[in-house]
N, C-alpha and C positions, 0 to 999 in steps of 0.2 A: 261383459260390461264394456260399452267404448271406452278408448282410452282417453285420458284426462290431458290437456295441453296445459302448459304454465305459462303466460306470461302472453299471450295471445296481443297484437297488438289487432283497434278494431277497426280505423279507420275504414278498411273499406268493405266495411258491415254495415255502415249508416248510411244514410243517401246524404246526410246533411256534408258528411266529409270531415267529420270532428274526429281529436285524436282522443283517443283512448287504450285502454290495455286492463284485459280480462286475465284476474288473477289465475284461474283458471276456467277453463272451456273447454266444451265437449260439443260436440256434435251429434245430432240424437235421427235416425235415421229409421225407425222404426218405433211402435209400443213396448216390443221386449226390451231394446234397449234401455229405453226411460225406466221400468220397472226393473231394470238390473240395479239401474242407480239408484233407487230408493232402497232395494232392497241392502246395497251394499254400506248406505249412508251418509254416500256422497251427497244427498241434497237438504243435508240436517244442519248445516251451521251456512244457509244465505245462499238463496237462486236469484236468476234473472231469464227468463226466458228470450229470446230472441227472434224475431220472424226477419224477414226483410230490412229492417231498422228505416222503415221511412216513416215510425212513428216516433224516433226516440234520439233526445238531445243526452248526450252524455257531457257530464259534468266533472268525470274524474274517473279513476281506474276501478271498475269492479270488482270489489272484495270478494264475494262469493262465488261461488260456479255457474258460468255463463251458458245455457243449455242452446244452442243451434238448431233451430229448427230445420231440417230437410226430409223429411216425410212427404214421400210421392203418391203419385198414384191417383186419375180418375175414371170413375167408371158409371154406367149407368145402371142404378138400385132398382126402380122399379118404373114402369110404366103405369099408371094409375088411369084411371078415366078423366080425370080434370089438369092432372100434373104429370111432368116428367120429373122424377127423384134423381139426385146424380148427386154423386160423392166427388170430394177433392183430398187427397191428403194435403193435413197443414202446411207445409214448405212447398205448393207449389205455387207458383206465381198467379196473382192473382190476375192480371189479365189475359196473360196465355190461358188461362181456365176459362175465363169469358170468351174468348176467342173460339176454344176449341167445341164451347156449349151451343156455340152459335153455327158453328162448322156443321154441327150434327143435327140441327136442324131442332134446336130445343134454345129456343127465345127467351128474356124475363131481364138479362141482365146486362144488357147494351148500352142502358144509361150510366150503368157504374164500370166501363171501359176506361184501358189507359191508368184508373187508378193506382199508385206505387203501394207494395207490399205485398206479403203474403194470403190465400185462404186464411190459411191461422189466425192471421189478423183482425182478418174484416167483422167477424163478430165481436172482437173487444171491444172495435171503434165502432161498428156498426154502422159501416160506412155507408156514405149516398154521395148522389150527385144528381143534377138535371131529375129532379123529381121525385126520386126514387131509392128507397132504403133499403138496403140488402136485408133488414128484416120481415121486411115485403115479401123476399121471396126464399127467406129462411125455412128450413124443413127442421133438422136437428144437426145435434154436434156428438163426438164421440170428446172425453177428455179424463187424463189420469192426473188423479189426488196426489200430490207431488208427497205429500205428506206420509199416508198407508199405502200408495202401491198401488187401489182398487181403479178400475177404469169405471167412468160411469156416461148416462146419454143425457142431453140437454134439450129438452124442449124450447119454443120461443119463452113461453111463460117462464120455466127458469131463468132464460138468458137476462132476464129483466131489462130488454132493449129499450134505449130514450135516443135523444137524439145526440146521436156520438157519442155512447155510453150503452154499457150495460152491467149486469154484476163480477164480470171480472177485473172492471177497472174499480170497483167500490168494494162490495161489502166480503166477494170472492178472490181478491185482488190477492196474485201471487202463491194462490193454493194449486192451479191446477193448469196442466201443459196440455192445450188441444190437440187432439192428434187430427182428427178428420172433420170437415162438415157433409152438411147434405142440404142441397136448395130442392125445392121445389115449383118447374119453371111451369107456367100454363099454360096449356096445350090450346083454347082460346088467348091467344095474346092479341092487346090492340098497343098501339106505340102509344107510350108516354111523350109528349111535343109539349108541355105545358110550359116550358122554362122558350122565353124567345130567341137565345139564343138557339136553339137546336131545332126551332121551326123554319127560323132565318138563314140555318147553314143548307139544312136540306132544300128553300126554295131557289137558293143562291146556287144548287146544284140541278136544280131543273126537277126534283123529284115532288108529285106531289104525293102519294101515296109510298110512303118507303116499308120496304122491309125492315125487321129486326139488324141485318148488318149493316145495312145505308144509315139507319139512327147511328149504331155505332161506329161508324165512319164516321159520320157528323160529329159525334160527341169527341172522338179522338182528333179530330182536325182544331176544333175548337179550344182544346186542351193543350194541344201545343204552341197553338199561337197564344194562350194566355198564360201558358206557365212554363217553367225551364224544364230542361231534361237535367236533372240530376248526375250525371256525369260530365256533364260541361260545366253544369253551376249548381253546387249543394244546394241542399234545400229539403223540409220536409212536407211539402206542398204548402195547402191551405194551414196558416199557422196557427190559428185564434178559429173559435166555435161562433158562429154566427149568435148572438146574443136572443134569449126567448125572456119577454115584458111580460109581470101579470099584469091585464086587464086595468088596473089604475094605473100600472107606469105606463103601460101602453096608451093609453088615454091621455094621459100629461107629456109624454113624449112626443106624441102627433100636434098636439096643441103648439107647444115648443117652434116643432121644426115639422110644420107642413110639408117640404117638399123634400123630407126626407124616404128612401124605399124604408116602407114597414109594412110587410105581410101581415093581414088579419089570419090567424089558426081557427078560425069560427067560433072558437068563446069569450071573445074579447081581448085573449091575451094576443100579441105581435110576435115576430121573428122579426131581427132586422138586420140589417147587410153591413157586417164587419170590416170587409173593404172598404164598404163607402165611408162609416166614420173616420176612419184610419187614412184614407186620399182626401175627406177634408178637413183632417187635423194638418195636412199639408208634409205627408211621411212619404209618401209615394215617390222612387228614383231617390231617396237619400241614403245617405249612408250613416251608419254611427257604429264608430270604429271599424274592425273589419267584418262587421253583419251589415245587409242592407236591408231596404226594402226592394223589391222587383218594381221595375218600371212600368211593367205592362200590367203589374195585378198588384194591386196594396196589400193585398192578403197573404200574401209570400214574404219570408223572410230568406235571403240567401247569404252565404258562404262566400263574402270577397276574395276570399283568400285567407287562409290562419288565422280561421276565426276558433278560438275554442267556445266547450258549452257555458261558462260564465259568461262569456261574449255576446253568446246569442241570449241568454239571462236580462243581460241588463239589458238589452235592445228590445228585448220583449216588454219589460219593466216600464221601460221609456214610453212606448205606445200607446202600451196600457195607464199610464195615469194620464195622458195628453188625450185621450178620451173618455177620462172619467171625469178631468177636470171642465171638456167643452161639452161633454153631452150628459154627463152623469152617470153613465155608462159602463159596466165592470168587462173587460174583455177576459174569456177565460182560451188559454193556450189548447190545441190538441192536440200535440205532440206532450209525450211524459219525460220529465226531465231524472234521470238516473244516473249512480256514479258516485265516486266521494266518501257516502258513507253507505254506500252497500245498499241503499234503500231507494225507495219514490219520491219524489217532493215535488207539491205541487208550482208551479211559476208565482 
């Protein structure tokens, strides 16, 4: 069994930069290890899993045992006739994984470059970006029942992927440690350009036909002028979930506020753009206390300086009724807020 640390301070486990301190923490650097500690029954009185921390606001000291994800390791599983299979262990970074999928000549996941956090992660959040959802190009998952010990495989259909969600953030939530995924990239790839900005980066580069790692140039050049690096200025990227209308709010929404951005989904219901509400509730470059809003993108919340997680709480709070009161609008957080009393709670 790894050995158990006490008193773990966590600050520079989250990208946000928030202080914290894990009652106890382990480091889990393989599957034996993980099923040592079950088997020993260390994860019987409160876990918390940890990937990257660029999805997660801590509110207070972790009571329970804080598990580390650092599980390495990628390889290619299978060559298929339509797809290339390729494994990542959970702990390894998830762009350097995109990079190196790209390196080898196995395209699919260029639009979700640059994104902060782990593998491990990206199917909790089931992440996107510029068009494209990592369950797009989801294959399967390996993950142990923190509970019995058993490891088991995840199909998409398990994963119950939506948009920035799936069942480990709901109904599976806190039962099971990913160890590994598997994408599967297509061996026909045509480039995703549907988002303007990332058609406009590439023509502003002279490219009109790009390959798979010119998109993801694009997409990474773009991403850094719109949002901070996390070691100069916390942050856990995009803060708040782009808001999805059924079909009658969508309808009375548009009516409202014509020349607001709101994506038709083809059944009537809309997505609509978080940041935009949020820069013209007039939040954009403000600060409240020491959380701000980011100047160049509404959608970020940053780290002034000693900001704790109650800090970035109430600053969320703030946003969030200043657009529910101008637009009707509920904004929900995607960072998970933990700490305090050992448990989840939502914003």
């Amino acid at each position: 069994m790894p050995p158990i640390q006490t008193n773990v301070p966590l600050q520079s486990l989250n990208t946000f930069g928030l202080p914290a301190v894990a009652r106890r923490f382990v480091r889990v650097d393989g599957l034996a290890q993980a099923q040592a500690l079950v088997a020993a029954g260390a994860l019987a009185n409160g876990r918390l899993v940890l990937g990257g921390g660029s999805n997660t606001i801590f509110e207070g000291p972790i009571e329970g045992l804080l598990l580390h994800v650092g599980i390495r390791g990628r390889r290619l599983v299978e060559a298929r006739e339509t797809a290339w299979v390729v494994e990542a262990g959970a702990g390894e970074n998830w762009h350097d994984f995109v990079r190196w999928t790209l390196d080898q000549g196995w395209p699919g996941l260029e639009n979700l470059s640059l994104i902060p956090g782990t593998v491990g992660a990206a199917p909790i959040q089931n992440i996107g970006a510029y068009g494209v959802e990592m369950a797009a190009r989801f294959d399967s998952l390996e993950a142990l029942d923190m509970d019995t010990g058993r490891s088991r495989r995840f199909d998409a259909a398990d994963c119950a992927f939506g948009y920035r969600d799936s069942c480990f953030k709901r109904a599976e939530r806190g039962r099971w440690l990913i160890t590994s995924v598997r994408f599967a990239l297509p061996r026909k790839w045509t480039p995703v350009l549907d988002y303007a900005d990332v058609a406009g980066e590439l023509r502003a580069c002279g490219v009109a036909r790009p390959t798979a790692i010119q998109v993801a140039d694009a997409v990474s050049a773009i991403r850094r002028r719109k949002l901070p690096d996390p070691s100069q200025l916390g942050n856990a990227g995009s803060f708040f979930k782009n808001p999805v209308l059924d079909p009658r709010s969508a309808a009375a929404f548009r009516q409202a506020h014509p020349t607001a951005p709101c994506h038709d989904l083809g059944d009537g219901s809309a997505k609509l753009a978080a940041g935009w509400l949020i820069d013209q509730c007039g939040w954009k470059g403000r600060a409240i206390g020491p959380v701000g809003v980011y100047a160049r993108q509404a959608l970020v919340l940053v780290n002034l300086g000693g900001a704790t997680g109650t800090d970035v709480r109430e600053a969320a709070a703030a946003i969030q009724a200043s657009v529910a009161a101008t637009y009707g609008v509920a904004l929900e957080p995607e960072p998970v807020f933990v700490g305090g009393d050992g448990g989840h709670r939502p914003a």
